[in-house]
N, C-alpha and C positions, 0 to 999 in steps of 0.2 A: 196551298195546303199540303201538297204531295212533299214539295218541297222542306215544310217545314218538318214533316214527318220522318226524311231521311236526316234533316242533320240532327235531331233528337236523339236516333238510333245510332249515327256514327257518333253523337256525344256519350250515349250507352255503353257502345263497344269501348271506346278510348278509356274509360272509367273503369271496364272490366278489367283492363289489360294493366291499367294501373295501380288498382289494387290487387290483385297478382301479385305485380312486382312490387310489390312493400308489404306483402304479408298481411293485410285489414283482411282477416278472417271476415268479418261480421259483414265489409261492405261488399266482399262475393256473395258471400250470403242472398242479401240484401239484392244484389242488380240481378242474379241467377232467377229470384224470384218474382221481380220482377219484368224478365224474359228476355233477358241479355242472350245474345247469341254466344255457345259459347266454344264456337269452332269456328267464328268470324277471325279474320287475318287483318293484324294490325299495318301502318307501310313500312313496317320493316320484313313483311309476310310471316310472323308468327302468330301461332294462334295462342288464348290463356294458358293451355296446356304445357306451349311449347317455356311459355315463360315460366312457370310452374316449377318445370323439370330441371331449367337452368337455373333457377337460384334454390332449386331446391327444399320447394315447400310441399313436404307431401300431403298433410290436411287437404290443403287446397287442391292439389294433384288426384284427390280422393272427392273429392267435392267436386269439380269438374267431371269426372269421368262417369259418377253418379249424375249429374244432371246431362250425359247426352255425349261428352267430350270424346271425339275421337282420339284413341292411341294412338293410329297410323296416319294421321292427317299428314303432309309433310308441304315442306316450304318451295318456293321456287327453286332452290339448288336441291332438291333433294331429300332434304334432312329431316328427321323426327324427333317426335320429342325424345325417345329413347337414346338417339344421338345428343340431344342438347343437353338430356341428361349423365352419361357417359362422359360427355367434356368435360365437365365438372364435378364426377366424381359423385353423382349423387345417387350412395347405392341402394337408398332406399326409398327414392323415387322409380328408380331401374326396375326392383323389386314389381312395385306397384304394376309400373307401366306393362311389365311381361305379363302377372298374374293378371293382368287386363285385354290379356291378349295383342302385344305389341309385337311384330316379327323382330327376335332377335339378328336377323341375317337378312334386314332390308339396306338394300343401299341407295346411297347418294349419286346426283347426277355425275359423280367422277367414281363412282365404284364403293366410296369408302362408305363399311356397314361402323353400327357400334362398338363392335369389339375394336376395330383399325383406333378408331378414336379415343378410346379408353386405353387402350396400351400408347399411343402417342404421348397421352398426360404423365404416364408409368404409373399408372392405379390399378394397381394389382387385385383388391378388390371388387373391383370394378368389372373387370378382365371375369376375377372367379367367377362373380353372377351373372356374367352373359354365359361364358361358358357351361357355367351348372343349367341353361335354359338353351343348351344345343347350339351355341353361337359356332361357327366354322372356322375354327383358327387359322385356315389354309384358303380362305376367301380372296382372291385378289381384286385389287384396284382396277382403274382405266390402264395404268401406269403399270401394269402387274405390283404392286409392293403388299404383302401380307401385315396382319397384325405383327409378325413377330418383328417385323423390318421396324413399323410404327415404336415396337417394343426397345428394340436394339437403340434405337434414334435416341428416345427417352432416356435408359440406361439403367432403367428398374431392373435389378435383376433376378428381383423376386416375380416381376411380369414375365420377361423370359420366361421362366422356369415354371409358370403355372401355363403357358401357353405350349410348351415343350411336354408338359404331364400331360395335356390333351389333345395330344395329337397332331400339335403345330408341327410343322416340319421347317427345321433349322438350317438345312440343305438349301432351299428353296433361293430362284433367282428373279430379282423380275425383270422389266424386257430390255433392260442393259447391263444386264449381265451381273447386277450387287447383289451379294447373297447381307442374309442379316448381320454375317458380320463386318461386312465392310461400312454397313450404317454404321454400327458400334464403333471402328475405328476411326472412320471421320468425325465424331462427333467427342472422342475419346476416352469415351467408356471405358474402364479396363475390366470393374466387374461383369459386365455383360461379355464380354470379349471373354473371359474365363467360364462363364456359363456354356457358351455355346463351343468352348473347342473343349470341355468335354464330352461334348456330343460329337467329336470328330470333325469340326472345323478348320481349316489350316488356313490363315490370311495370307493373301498372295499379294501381288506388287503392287498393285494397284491400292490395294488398303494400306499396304504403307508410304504411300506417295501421297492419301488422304490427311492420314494423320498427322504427315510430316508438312502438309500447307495448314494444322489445325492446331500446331505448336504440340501437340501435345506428345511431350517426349517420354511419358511412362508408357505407353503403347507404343511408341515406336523401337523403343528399347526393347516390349515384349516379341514384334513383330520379328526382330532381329535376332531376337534367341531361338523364334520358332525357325531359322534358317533361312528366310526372305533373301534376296541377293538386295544390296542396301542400292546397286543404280536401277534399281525394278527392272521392268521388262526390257527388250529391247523393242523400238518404237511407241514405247509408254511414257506417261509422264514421267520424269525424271524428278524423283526425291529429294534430292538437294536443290533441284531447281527453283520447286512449289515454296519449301521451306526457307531456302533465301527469298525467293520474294514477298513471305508473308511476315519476312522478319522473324524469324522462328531463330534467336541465338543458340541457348540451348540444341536444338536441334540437328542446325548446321554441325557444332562442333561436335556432336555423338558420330553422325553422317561419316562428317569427314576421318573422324578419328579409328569408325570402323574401315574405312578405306575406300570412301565414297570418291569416284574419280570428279576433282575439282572441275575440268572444264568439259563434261559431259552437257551436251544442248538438249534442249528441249526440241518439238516439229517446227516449230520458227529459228533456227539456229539460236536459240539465247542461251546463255550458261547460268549458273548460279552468280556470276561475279555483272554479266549484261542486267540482270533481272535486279540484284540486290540494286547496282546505281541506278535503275532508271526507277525505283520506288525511292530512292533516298536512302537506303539503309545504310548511315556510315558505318556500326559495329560490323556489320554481316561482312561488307568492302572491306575491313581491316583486318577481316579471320579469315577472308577467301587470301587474299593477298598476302597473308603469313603462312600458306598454307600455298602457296605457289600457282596461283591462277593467271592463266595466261590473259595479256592486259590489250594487245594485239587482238585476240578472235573476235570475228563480226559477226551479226547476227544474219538470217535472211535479208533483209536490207542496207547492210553495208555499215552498219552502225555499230562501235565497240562500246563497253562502258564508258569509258573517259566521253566517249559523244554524250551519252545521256547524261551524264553529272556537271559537263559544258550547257546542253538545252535548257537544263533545269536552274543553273546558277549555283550549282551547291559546290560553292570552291574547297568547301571540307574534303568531297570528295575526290574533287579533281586533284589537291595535295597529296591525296595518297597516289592515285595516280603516279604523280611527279615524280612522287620518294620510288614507289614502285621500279619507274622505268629508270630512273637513277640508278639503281641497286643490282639492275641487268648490265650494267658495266665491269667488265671482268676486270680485277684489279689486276695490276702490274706485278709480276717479284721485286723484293726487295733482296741484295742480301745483307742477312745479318751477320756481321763477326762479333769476335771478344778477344782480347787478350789476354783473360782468364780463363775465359770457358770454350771448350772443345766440344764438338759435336758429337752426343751420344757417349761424352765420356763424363765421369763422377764431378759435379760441382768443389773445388777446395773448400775446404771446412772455415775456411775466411768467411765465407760469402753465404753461410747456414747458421742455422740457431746453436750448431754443436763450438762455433766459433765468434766471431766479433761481429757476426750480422751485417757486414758490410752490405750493399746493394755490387754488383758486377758491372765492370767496363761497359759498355755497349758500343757499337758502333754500323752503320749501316749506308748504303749505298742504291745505288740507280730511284732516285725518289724522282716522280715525273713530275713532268709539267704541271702546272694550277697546285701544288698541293701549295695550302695555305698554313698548315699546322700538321703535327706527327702527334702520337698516342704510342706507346709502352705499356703493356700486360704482360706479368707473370704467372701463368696459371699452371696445375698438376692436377691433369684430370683423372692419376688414380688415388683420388682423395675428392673428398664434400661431399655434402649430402642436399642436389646433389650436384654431380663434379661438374663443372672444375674448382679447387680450391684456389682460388685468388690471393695471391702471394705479393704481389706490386702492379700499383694501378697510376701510369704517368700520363699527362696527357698537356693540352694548352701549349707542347715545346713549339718553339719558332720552328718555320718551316725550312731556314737556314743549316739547322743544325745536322750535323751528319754523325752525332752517337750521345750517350749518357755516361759523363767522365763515372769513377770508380767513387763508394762510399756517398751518395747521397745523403744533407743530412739525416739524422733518425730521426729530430724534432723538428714535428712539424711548423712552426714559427719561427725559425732558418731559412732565410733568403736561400734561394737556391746558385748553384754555381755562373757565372756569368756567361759562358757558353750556350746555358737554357734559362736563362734569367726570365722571371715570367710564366715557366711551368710549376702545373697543377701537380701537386699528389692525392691520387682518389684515397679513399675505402678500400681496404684492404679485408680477406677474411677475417681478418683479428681485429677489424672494428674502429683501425685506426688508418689514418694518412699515411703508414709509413711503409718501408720495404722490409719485409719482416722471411729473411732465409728459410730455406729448407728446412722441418722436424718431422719426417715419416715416422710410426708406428717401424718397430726392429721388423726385419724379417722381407721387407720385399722392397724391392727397386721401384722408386717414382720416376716420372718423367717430368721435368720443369721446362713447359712450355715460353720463351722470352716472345714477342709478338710485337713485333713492329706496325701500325697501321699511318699510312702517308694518307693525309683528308683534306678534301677544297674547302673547309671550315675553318674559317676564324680562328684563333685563340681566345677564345671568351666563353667558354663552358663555364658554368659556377662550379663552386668546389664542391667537395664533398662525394659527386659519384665514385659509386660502386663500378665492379667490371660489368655486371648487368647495365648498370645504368648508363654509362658509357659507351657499349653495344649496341644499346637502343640510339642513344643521341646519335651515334655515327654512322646507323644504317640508312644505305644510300649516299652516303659522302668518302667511301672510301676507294682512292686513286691506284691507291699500293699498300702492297701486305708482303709481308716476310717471317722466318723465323726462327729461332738456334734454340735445339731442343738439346739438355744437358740432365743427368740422372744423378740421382743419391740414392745412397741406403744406410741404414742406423745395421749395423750391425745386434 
């Protein structure tokens, strides 16, 4: 009998707590009056109330409290209905719940009252009606963290700023040392981040070592106007570091671009170029690498990046690598002569637009060992936009050859001379294949750069590159470099 009596009563309670949550006005009604408990805890440990306030029915939130419903009742961790209702923003349950006497400044088994939780959602609303009922903006956690921190986290910065009207304090740190704005920065608020440094805020290193592992590069750009040193602390985390390994491109390149030193470690020796391979990040490996990071330094454990892009299998990254340590080979001189052109003295008007456009003699000497193919650039780098202005782009010559006879032809579908039989003519500034002389602007001396580069590459480039694109192909494969600089000027 006893028996049958409680599960009657738990089939009561389960019924109450049901219709709660779906709103059946009438069948509250109805179990209420029929003597539903209605401060019984369901096994999630909430009571009607508590469900009431989270989906936010205040009728019934009224009804309840009317037949008996404790306000303050709270759950195993803690929590009230005024909490459950805060979560959710429901501010006229909150209302209710206070004019019922709910302590606006109770808290949970970790500290957090309902104001922390109302500003974590950024309901500013929500925030004003605990506040307008005495809530303590400057309450902290277990954790020390204040509403305003909850606030900053969110990024409402209309929450800020009604917690800053009532006395919040925006100073405040809790017990490792983060004030509310280094929440705001990690999470990358900028509005709130402007909130609070006009209350005199100033983000230190550490918040931009946050935002720089959070990609988010409009705060870190803010951080860096307010004067932050871009390698943060010394013994902090390192900014570039965070941000290469969370793959943050944008970021690196702002970092590096303000003068973030490339191979700065982290407390485990890792660099930004260790950290980016052993996550996989190829782009990040090919901006530290452009960007001159040393491919040698090990971390704490003896390990460089090329290790980890080895462990990992990522032969992408291990290629750059290659090219890398290629490109640390200091090439050779060459030298270059002419039998037209003198060094640092006026090109003859033969060999310029003012004349027959010829291409000039060339000729060149000490090509080392391995080189499989030679390359030819004519550039003036006081010209382009921007410079150098690309004047003649040869490349593909056999690695036999020791110069470029006089007058190359000008049409590009003219076998070339049988000396370089088999060289490429790139892209030139002017859009075409061909060697197109010196025409400065009257008035100031150019310098035409002639650029010999000896390469352990093939001859088998496709046609068509540019001097850029040429540059790129043969970075890391060049053995020897040389080159005869000669001047013009248009009167």
């Amino acid at each position: 009998m006893v028996a049958l009596v409680l599960a009657a009563a738990m089939m009561q309670q389960t019924s109450l707590t049901d219709a709660v949550l779906y709103g059946d006005t009438k069948a509250v009604q109805s179990l209420i009056a029929g003597g539903a408990d209605v401060n019984a805890m369901d096994e999630t440990g909430m009571t009607p109330l508590m469900v009431a306030a989270s989906e936010g029915r205040t009728a019934i939130a009224r009804m309840l409290i009317a037949a008996g419903a404790s306000v303050k009742a709270s759950s195993k961790d803690g929590s009230d209905a005024l909490m459950r209702a805060a979560s959710a923003n429901r501010v006229d349950v909150m209302k209710l719940l206070i004019a019922g006497g709910a302590d606006a400044n109770a808290t949970s088994g970790g500290g957090m009252t309902a104001l922390m939780v109302a500003a974590f959602g950024g309901y500013a609303d929500a925030v004003r009606a605990l506040l307008a009922s005495r809530a303590n903006p400057n309450a902290k956690d277990s954790q020390g963290r204040t509403a305003m921190m909850a606030a900053a986290t969110s990024g409402d910065a209309g929450t800020v700023e009604a917690l800053i009207g009532a006395g919040g304090d925006p100073t405040i740190a809790d017990a490792g040392g983060s004030t509310p704005l280094t929440y705001a920065a990690a999470e990358g608020h900028a509005e709130a981040m402007a909130v609070l440094r006009k209350r005199g805020l100033k983000a230190r290193p550490g918040d931009l070592a946050l935002a720089a592992a959070g990609c988010h590069s409009t705060v870190v750009r803010s951080i860096l106007a307010d004067g932050v040193n871009v390698n943060g602390a010394e013994g902090d985390v390192v900014p570039l570091v965070s941000a290469a390994g969370d793959n943050c491109v944008e970021v690196v390149q702002m970092l590096l671009d303000r003068g973030a030193r490339v191979d700065a470690k982290d407390h485990d020796g890792r660099t930004a170029l260790i950290k980016a391979s052993q996550a996989g990040h190829l782009e990040i490996v090919r901006l530290l690498l452009q960007h001159g990071a040393d491919i040698n330094i090990r971390d704490g454990n003896g390990r460089t990046g090329w290790t980890f892009a080895a462990m990992s299998g990522r032969l992408d990254i291990a290629e750059l690598f290659k090219q890398a340590r290629a490109a640390h080979i200091v090439p050779q001189p060459l030298e270059v002569t002419s039998t037209a052109l003198k060094a640092d003295q006026p090109i003859p008007k033969q060999y310029t637009a003012d004349g027959r456009n010829d291409s000039p003699p060339l000729a060149w000497s000490g090509v080392p060992d391995g080189t499989k193919s030679l390359a030819v650039v004519c550039e003036d780098p006081d010209a382009g936009s921007p410079p150098p202005y690309a004047h003649w782009v040869v490349y593909n010559i056999p690695a036999d050859a020791n110069g470029l006879p006089e007058a190359i032809p000008f049409e590009p579908d003219q076998p070339m001379p049988k000396e370089i039989a088999g060289s490429t003519q790139g892209v030139s500034g002017f859009r075409r294949p061909i060697y197109r002389g010196p025409a400065p602007l009257p008035g100031k001396v150019h310098h035409y750069h002639f650029v010999v580069y000896a390469l352990d590459m093939t001859p088998d480039l496709k046609p068509g590159l540019t001097r850029a694109d040429l540059l790129e192909a043969i970075n890391g494969h060049v053995l020897g470099q040389g080159e005869l600089i000669a001047t013009y000027e248009r009167k």
